[in-house]
C-alpha positions as CSV (number, residue, x, y, z in Angstrom):
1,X,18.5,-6.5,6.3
2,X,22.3,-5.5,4.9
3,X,25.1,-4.1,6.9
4,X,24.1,-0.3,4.9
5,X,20.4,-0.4,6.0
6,X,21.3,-1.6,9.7
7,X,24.2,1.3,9.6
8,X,21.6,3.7,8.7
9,X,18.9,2.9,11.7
10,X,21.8,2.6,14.0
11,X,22.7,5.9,12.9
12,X,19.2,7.3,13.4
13,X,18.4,5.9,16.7
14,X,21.8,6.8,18.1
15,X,21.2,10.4,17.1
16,X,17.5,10.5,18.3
17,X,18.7,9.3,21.8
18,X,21.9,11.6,21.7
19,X,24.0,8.2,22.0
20,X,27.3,8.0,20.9
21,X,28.8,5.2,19.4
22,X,32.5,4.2,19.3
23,X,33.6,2.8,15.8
24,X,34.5,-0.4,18.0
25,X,31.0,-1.2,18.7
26,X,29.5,-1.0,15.4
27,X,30.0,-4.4,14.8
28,X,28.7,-6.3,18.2
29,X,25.4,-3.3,17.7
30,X,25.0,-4.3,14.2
31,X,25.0,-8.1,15.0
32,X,22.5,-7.9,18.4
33,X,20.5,-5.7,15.8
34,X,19.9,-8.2,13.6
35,X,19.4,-11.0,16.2
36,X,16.7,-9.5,17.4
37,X,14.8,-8.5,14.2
38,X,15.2,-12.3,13.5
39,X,13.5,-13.0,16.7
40,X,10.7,-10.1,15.8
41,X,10.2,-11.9,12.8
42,X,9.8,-15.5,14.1
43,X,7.2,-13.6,16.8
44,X,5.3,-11.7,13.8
45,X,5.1,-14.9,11.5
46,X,3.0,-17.3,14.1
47,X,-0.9,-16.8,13.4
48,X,-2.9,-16.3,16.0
49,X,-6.8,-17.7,15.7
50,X,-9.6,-15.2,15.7
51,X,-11.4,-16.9,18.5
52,X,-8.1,-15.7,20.8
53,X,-9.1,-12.7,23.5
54,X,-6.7,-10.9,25.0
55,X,-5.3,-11.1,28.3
56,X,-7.5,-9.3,31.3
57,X,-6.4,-5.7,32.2
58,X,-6.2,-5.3,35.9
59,X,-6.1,-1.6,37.3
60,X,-5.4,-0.5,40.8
């Protein structure tokens, strides 16, 4: 993703949440940003088997 689309969804979240953003953090929000869609992408790449259950639910 380029610095324009990451500006955008910054943009957008920060305005859905009512956040506001100092010019001086773009950068270091821009960079965590795209650190962790790397890791998201990494996480949605492995294939799981069909034979896989989920994890029990436990309620109280």
């Amino acid at each position: 993703m380029d610095d324009a689309a990451l500006d955008a969804w910054i943009e957008a979240a920060t305005a859905a949440l009512g956040i506001a953003v100092k010019p001086e953090w773009r950068q270091a929000i821009r960079t965590h940003l795209a650190i962790s869609l790397g890791h998201a992408e990494t996480v949605l790449a492995a294939e799981l088997s069909d034979h896989l259950d989920p994890a029990p639910v436990f309620r109280a």
